[in-house]
Backbone as CSV, one residue per row, in Angstrom:
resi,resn,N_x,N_y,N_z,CA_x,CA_y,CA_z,C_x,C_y,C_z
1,UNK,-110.498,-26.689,132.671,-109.762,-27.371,133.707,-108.391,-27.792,133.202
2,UNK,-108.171,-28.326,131.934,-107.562,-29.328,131.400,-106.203,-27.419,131.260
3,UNK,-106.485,-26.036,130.927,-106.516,-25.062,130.872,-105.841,-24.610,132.433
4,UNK,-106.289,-24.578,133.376,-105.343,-24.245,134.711,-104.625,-25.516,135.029
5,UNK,-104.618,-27.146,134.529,-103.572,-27.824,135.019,-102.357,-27.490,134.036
6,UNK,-102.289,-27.175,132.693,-100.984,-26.391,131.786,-100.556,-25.336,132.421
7,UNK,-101.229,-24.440,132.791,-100.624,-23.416,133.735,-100.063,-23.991,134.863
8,UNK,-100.636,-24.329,135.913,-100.135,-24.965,136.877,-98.757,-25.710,137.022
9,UNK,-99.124,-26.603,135.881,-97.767,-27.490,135.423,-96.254,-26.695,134.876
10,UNK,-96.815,-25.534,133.823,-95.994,-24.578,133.600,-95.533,-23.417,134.968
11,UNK,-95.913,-23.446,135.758,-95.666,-22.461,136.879,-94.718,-23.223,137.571
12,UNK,-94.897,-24.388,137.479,-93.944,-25.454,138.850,-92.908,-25.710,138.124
13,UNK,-92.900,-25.968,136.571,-92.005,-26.024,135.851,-90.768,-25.139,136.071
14,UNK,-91.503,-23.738,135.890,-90.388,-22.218,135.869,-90.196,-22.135,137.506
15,UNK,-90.931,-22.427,138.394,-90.625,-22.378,139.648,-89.034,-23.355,139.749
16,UNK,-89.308,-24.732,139.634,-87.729,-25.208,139.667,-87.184,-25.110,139.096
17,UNK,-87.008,-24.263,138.033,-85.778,-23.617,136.842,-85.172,-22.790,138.045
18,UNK,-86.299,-21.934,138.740,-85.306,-21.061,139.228,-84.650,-21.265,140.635
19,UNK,-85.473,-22.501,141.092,-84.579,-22.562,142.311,-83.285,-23.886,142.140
20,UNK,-83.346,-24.405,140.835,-82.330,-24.756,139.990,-81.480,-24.140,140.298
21,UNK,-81.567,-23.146,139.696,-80.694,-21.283,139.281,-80.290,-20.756,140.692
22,UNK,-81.018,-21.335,141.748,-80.171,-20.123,142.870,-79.547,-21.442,143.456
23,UNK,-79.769,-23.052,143.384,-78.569,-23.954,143.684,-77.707,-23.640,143.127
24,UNK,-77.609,-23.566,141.587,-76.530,-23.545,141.201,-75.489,-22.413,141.640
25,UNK,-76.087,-21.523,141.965,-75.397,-20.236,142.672,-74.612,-20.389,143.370
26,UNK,-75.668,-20.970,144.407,-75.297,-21.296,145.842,-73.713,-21.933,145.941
27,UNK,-73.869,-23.279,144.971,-73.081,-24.337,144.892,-71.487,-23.615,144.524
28,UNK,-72.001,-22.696,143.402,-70.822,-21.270,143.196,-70.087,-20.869,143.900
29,UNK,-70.901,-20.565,144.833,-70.299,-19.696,145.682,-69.506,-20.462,146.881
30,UNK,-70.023,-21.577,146.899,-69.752,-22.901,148.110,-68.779,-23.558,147.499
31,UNK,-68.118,-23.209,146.124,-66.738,-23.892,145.504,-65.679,-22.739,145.905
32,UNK,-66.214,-21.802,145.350,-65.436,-20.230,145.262,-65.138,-20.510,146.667
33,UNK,-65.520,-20.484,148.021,-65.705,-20.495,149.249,-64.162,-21.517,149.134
34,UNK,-64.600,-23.190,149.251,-64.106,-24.234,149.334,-62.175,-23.591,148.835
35,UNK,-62.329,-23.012,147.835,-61.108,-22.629,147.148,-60.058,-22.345,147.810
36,UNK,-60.744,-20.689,147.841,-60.342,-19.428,148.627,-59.621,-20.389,149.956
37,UNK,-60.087,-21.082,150.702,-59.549,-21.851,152.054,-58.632,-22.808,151.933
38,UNK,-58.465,-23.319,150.837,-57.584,-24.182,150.163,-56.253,-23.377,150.042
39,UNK,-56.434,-22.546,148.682,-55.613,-21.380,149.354,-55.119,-20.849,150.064
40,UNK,-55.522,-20.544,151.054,-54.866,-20.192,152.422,-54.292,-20.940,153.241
41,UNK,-54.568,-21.921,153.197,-53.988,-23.253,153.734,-52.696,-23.566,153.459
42,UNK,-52.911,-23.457,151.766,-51.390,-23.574,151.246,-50.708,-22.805,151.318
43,UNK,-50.797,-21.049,151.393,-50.066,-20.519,151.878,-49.808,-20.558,153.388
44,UNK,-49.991,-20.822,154.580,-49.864,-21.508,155.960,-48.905,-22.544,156.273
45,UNK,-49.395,-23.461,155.251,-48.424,-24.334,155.736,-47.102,-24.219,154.861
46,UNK,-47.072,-23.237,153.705,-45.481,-23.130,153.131,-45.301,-22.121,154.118
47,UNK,-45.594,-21.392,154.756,-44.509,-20.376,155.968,-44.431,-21.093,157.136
48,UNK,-45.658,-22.011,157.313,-45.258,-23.428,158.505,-43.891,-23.752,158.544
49,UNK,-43.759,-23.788,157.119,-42.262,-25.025,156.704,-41.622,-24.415,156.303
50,UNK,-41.474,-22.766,156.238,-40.353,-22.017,156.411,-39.617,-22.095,157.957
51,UNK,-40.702,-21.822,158.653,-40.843,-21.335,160.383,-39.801,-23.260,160.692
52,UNK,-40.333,-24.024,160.600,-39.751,-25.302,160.635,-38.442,-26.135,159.884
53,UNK,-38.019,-25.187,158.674,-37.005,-25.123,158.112,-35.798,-24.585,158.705
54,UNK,-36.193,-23.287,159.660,-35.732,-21.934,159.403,-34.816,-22.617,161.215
55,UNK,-35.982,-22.898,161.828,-35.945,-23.510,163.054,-34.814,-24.328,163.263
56,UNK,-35.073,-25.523,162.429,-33.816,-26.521,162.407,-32.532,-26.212,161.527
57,UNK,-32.723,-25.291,161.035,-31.354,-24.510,160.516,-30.689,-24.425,161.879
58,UNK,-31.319,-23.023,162.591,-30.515,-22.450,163.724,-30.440,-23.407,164.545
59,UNK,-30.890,-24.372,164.853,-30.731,-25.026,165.914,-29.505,-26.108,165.722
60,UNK,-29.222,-26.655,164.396,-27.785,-27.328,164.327,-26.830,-26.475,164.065
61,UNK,-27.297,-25.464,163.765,-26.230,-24.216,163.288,-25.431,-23.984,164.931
62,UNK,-26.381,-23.628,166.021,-26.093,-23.724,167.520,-25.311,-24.848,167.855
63,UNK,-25.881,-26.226,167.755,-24.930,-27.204,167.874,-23.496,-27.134,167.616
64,UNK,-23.666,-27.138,165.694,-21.841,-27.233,165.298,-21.053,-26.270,165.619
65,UNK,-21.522,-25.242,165.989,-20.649,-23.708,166.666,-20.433,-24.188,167.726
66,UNK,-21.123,-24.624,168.979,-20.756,-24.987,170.579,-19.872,-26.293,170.098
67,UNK,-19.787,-27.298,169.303,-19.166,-28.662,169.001,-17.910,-28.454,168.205
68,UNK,-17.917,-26.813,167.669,-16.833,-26.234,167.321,-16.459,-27.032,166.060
69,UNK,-17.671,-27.929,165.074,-17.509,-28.833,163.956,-17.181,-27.190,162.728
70,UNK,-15.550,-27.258,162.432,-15.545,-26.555,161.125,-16.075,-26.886,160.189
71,UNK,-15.666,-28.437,159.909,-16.091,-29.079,158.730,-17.657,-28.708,158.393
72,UNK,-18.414,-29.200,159.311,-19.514,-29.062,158.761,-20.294,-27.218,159.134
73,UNK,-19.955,-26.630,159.933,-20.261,-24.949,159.606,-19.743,-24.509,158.213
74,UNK,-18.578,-25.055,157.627,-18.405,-24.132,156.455,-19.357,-24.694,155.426
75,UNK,-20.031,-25.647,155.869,-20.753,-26.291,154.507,-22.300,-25.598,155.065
76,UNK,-22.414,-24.587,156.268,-23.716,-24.146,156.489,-23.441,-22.804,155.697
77,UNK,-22.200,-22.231,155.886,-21.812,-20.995,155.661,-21.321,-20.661,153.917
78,UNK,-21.992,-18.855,153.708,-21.470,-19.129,152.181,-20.241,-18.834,151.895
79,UNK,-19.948,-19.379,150.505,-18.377,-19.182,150.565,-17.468,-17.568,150.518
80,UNK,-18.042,-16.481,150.631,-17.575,-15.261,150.990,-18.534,-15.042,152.225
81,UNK,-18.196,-15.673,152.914,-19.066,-15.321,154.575,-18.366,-14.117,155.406
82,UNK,-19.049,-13.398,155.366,-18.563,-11.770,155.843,-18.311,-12.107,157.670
83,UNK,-17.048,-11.516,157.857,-16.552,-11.477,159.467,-16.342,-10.594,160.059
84,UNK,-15.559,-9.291,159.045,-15.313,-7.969,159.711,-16.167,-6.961,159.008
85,UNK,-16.785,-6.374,159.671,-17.653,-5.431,159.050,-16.715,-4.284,158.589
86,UNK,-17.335,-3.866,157.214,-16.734,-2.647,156.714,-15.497,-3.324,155.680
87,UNK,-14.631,-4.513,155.794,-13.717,-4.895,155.731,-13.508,-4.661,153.671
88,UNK,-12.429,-4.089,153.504,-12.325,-3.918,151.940,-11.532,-5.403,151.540
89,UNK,-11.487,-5.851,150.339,-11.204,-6.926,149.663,-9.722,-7.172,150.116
90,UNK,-8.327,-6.149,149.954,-7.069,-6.156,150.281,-6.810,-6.414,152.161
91,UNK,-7.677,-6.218,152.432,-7.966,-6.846,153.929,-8.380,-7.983,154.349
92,UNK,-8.797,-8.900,153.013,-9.321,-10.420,153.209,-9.464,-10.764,154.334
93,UNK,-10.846,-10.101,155.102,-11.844,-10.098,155.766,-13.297,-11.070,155.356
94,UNK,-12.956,-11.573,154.231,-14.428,-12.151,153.733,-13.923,-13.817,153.556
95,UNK,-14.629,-14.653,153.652,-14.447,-16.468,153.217,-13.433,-16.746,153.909
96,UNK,-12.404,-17.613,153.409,-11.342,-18.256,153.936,-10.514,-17.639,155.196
97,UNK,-10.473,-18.457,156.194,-9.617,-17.259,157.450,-10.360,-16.754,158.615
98,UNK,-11.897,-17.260,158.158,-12.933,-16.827,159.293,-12.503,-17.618,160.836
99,UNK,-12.614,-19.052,160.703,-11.769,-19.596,162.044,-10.502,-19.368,162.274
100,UNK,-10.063,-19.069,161.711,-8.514,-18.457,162.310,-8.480,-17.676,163.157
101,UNK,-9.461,-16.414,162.165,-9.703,-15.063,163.097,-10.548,-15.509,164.120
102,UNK,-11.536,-15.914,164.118,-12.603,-16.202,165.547,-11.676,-16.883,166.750
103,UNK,-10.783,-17.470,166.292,-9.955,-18.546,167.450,-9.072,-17.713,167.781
104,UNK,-7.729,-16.811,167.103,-6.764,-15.785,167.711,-7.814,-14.244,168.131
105,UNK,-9.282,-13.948,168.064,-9.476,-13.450,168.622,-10.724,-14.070,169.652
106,UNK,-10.489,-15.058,169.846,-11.505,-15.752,170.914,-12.937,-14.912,170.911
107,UNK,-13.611,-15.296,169.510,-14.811,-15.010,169.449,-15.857,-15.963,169.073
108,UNK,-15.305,-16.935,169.940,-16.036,-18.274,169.665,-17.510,-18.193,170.561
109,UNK,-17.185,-17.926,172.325,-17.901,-17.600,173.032,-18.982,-16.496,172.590
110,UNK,-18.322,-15.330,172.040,-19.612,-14.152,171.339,-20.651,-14.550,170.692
111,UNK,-19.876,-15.330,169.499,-20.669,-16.198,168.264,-21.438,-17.190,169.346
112,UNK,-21.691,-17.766,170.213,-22.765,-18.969,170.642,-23.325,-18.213,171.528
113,UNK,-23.109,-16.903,171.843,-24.308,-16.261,172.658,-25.039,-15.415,171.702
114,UNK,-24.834,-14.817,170.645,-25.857,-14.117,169.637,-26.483,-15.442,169.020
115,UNK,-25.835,-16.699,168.711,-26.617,-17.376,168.424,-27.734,-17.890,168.940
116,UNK,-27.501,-17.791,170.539,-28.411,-18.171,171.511,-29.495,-17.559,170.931
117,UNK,-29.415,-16.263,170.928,-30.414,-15.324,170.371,-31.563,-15.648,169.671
118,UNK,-32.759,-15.038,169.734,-33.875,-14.887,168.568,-33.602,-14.674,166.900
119,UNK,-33.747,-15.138,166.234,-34.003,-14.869,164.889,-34.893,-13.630,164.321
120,UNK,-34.731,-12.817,163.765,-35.948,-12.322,163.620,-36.089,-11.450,162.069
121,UNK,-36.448,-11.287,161.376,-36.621,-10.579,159.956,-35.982,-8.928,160.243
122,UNK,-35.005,-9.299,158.764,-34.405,-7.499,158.549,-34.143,-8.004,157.416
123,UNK,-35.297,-7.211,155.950,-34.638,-7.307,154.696,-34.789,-8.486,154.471
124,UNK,-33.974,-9.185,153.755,-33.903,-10.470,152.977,-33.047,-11.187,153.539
125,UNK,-33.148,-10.896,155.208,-31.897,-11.847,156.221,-32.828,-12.124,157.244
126,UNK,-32.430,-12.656,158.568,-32.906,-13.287,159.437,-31.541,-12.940,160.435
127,UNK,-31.924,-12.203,161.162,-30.642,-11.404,162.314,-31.097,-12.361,163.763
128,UNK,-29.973,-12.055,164.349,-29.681,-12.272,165.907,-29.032,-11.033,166.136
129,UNK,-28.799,-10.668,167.297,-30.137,-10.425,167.967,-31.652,-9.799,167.381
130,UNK,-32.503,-9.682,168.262,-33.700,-8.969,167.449,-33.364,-7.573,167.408
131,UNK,-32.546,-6.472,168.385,-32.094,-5.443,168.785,-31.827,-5.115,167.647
132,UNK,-30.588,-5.999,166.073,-30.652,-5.375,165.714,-31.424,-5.070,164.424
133,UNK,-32.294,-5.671,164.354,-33.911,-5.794,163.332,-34.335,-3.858,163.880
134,UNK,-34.215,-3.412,164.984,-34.998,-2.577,165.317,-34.415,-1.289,164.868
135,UNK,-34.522,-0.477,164.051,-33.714,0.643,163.710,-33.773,1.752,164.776
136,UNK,-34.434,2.093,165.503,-34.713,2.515,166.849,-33.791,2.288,167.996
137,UNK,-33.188,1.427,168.105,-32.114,0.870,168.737,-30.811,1.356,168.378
138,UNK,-30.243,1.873,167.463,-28.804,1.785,167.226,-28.390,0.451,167.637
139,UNK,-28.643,-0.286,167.151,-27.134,-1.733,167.892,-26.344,-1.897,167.002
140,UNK,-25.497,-1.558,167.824,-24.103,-2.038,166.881,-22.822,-2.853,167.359
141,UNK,-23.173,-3.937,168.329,-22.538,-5.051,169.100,-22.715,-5.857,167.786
142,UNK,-22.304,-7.087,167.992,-22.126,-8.503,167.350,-23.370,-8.560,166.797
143,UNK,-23.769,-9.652,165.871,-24.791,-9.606,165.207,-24.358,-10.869,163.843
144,UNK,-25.272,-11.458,163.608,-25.108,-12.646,162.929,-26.680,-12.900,161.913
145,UNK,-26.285,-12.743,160.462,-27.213,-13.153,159.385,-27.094,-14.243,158.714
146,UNK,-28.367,-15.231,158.557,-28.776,-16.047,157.444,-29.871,-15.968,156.491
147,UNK,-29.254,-16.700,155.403,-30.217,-16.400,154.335,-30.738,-16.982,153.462
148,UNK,-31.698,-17.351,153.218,-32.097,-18.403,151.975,-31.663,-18.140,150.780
149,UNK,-31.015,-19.115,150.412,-30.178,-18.843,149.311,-30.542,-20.425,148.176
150,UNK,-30.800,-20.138,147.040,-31.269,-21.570,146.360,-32.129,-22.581,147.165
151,UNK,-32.965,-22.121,148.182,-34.161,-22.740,148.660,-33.197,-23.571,149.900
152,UNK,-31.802,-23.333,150.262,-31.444,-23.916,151.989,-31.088,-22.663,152.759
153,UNK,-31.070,-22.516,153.672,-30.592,-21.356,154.207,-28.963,-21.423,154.645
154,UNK,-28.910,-20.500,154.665,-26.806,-20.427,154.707,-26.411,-19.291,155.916
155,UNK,-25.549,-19.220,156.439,-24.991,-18.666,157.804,-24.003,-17.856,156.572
156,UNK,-24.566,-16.446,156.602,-24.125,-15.253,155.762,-23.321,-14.433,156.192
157,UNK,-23.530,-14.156,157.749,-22.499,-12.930,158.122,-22.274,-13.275,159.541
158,UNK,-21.219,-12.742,160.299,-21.156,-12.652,162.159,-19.972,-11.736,162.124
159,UNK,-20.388,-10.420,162.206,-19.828,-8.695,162.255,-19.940,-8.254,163.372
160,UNK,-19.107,-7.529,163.862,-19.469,-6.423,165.074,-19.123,-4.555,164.483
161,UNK,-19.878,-4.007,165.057,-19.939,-2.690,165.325,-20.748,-2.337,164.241
């Protein structure tokens, strides 16, 4: 007797070793799980707070263009901010001279209607219109890029053709 309660005792013994062994699994797999979602989360909410960065960029960017604030657009804009497309260096087409040119060619109005525009991914920019994101399209009207540059975004280009 004394003979099947050692067995017995030894059977229940190895019995919760092993369902020990498949908690601990379990619990494994229920961290691994826990992780993985953590993870994803954090990647979510850093393109959240791109999408919300990116957002309130354009949207004062819209403002100081219609409020016609130089002062503070050139501090959105980088300091070789491209105006004429194609434009070679002896043509000082690039940085300094951009409001000059936009005002003697009254392209103030152009610039706050592409801005009106959608944002949308081309490359390592963020275009208005979306038309010309689409290579399918040919567009080659007005068109305006920003870009993250040292973690703020900056008003990079406003070209036509």
């Amino acid at each position: 007797m004394a003979m099947k309660k050692v067995a017995f005792v030894n059977a229940l013994v190895i019995t919760a070793i092993a369902f020990a062994g498949c908690q601990s699994q379990a619990k494994r797999n229920e961290q691994a799980r826990k992780a993985a979602l953590k993870k994803q989360a954090k990647v979510a909410a850093r393109q959240e707070n791109t999408d919300v960065d990116l957002d309130a960029f354009v949207s004062r960017l819209r403002k100081v263009v219609a409020a016609h604030d130089l002062k503070t657009l050139a501090s959105m804009m980088v300091p070789d901010f491209a105006y004429v497309l194609g434009a070679t260096p002896d043509q000082d087409r690039k940085g300094d001279g951009v409001f000059q040119y936009w005002d003697e060619n009254d392209i103030w109005p152009e610039l706050q209607g592409i801005l009106s525009e959608k944002f949308v991914k081309k490359g390592e920019y963020m275009v208005a219109p979306p038309q010309f994101a689409d290579p399918s399209l040919s567009y080659d009207g007005y068109r305006a890029g920003i870009r993250r540059i040292n973690g703020s975004w900056k008003f990079v280009y406003f070209v036509n053709g």
